[in-house]
N, C-alpha and C positions, 0 to 999 in steps of 0.2 A: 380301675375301680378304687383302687385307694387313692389316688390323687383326690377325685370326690370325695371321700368318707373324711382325708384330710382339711377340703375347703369346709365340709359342714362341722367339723370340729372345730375349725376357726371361728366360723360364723356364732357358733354355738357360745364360744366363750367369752366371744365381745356381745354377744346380747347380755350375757348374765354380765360381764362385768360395766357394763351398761345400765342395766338394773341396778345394779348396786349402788354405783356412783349415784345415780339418782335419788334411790330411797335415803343415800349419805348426807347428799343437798337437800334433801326435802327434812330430815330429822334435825340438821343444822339449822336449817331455817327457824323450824319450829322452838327449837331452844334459845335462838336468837331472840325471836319473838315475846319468848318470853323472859330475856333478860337485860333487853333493853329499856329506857323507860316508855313508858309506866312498866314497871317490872310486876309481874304478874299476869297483867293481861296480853292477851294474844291477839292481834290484828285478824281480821277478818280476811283478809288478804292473802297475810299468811296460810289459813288454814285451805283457803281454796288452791294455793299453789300448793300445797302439803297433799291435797284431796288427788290433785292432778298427778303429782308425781307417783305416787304410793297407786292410783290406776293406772297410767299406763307402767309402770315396771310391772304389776300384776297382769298386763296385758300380754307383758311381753312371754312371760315365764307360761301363762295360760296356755298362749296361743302355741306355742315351741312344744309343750307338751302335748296340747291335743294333736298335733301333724305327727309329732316324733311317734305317738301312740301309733294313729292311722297308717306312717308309713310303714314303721315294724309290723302289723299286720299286713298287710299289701306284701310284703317280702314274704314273711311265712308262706301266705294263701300263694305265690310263685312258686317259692319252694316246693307245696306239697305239689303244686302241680305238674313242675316238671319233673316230683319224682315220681310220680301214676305214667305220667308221657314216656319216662325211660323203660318201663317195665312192661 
């Protein structure tokens, strides 16, 4: 059991540092955008690539949180139930 809890702890930290790194290129981007010439304005381009990364990073952190929820419950609702089973 902890070899697993180990790989989803792995798993767990390259998604966020995966996120990160993204939403890091996606802000770069965007300040790039806006500081190259025409200085001010911002390509359109840019913001759709800015649009896509800043969604899927939130896809990712979404999606990791609604399973990690479900499966923490899924364990409890086990838990109580093999403690009624033992008793």
């Amino acid at each position: 059991m902890k070899k697993d809890e180990k790989i989803k702890h792995v798993k767990l930290k390259w998604m966020i540092i995966c996120a990160v790194v993204l939403v890091f290129i996606g802000v770069s981007m965007i300040l790039l955008g806006m500081f190259l010439p025409p200085i001010g304005e911002i390509h359109p381009s840019v913001l759709t690539a800015l649009g896509e990364v800043f969604t899927f990073s939130g896809s990712l952190w979404g999606l990791n949180t609604h399973y990690r929820i479900k499966t923490d419950q899924m364990d409890a609702d086990m838990d109580i139930k093999n403690n009624t089973d033992d008793e």
